[in-house]
C-alpha positions in Angstrom: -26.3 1.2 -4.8 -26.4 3.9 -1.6 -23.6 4.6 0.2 -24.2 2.3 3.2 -24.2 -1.0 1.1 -21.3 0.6 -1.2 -19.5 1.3 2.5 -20.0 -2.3 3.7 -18.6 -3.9 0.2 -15.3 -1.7 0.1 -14.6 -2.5 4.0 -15.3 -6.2 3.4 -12.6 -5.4 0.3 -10.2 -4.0 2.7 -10.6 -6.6 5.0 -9.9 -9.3 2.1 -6.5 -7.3 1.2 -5.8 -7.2 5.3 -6.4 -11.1 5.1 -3.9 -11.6 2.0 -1.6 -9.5 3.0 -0.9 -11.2 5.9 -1.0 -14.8 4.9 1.4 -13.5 2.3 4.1 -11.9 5.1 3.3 -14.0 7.8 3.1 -17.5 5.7 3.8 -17.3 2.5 6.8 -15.3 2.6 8.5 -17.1 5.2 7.9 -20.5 3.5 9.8 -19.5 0.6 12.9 -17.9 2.2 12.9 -21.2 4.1 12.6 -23.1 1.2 15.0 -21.5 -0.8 17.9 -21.4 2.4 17.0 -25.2 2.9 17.8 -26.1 -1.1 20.4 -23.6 -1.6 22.5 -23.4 2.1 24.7 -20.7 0.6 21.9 -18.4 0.9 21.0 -19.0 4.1 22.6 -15.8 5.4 20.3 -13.9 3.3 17.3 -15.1 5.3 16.5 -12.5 7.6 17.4 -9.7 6.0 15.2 -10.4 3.8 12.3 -11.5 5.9 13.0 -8.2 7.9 12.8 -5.9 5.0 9.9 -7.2 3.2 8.4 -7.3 6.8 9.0 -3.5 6.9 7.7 -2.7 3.0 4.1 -4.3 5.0 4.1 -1.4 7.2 3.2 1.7 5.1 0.9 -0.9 3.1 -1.4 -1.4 6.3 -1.4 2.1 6.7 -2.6 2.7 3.6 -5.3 -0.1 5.1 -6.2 2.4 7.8 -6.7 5.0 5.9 -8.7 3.8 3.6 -10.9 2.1 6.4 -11.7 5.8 7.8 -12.3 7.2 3.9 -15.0 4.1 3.5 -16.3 4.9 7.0 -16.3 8.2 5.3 -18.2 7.5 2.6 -20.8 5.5 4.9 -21.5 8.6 6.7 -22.5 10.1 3.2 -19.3 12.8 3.3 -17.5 10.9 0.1 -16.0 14.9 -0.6 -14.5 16.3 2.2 -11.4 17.8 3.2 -10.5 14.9 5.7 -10.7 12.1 2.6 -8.7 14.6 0.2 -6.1 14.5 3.1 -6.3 11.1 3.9 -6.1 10.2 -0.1 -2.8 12.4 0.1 -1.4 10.3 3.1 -2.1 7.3 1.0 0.0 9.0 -1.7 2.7 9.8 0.5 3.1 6.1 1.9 3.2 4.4 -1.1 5.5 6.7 -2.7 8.0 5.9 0.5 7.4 1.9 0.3 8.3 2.4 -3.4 11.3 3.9 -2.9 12.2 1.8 -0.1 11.5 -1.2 -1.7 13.7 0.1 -4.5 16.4 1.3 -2.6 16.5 -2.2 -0.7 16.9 -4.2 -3.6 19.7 -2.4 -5.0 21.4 -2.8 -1.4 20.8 -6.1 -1.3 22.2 -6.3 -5.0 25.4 -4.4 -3.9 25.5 -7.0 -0.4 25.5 -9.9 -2.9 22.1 -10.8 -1.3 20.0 -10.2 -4.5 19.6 -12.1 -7.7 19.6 -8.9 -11.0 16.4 -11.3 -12.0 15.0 -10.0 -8.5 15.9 -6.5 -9.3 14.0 -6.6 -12.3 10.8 -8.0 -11.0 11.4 -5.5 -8.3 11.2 -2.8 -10.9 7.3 -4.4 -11.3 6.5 -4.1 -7.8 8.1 -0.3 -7.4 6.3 0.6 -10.8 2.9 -1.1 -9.5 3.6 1.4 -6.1 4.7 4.3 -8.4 0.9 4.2 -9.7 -0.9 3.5 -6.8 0.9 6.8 -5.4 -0.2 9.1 -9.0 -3.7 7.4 -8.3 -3.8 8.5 -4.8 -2.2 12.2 -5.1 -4.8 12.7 -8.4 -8.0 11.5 -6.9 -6.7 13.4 -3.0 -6.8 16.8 -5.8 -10.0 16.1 -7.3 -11.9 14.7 -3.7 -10.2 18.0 -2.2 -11.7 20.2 -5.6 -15.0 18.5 -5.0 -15.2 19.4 -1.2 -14.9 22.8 -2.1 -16.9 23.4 -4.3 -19.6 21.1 -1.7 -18.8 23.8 0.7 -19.4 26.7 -1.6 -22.5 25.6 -2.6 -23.9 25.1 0.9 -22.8 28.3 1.4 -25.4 29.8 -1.5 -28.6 30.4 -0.4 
């Protein structure tokens, strides 16, 4: 596979998890928080908060969406090592590690609020765990893409 057809396959990738991710905070999201306030109208309260702060968790996640749209442009321009991916690999890093700990913080503020089920908390724990390693997998591939530009540039150095 060359790098042009790879390129076109991970953007059509990133555009499937920019679809998903949307249905799932713009539909899917909502529907349940309704559904839950409508069965359960003690909980109604809890509604927006929520809605708001899962609304904010999608931020740094379509960020990450961005950035990996100019590393796949990137690689379609046959510069898969270079300093700019390494840095944008790291920027990755650094937004999920921040959506993990927000997400983590939020639930145990919404636990102390007595707007959280414990149950939530725990699968919460999945979620910040699943961010936890997105953010390792991001800062080690940023080192080795930034290890790998250098040594490209070295070598194109040598005559």
């Amino acid at each position: 596979m060359n790098q042009l057809k790879l390129s076109k396959w991970l953007k059509a990738i990133l555009i499937g998890a920019g679809i998903c991710g949307t249905i799932i905070y713009l539909y899917i999201f909502p529907s349940w928080g309704r559904g839950i306030a409508v069965s359960n109208p003690e909980f109604e309260y809890c509604y927006w908060p929520w809605l708001v702060f899962l609304w904010i968790t999608a931020i740094p996640c379509y960020a990450t969406l961005v950035c990996g749209w100019k590393i796949v442009c990137e690689i379609g321009k046959d510069k898969s090592f270079s300093i700019k991916n390494a840095n944008l690999l790291k920027l990755i890093s650094i937004f999920m590690a921040c959506d993990s700990a927000f997400f983590f913080a939020g639930n145990i503020i919404f636990l102390l609020l007595n707007m959280n089920h414990p149950g939530v908390v725990l699968l919460a724990f999945f979620a910040t765990f699943a961010g936890i390693a997105i953010t390792v997998t991001a800062a080690a591939l940023s080192h080795l893409v930034y290890k790998a530009a250098k040594l490209r540039e070295e070598n194109e150095l040598t005559i």
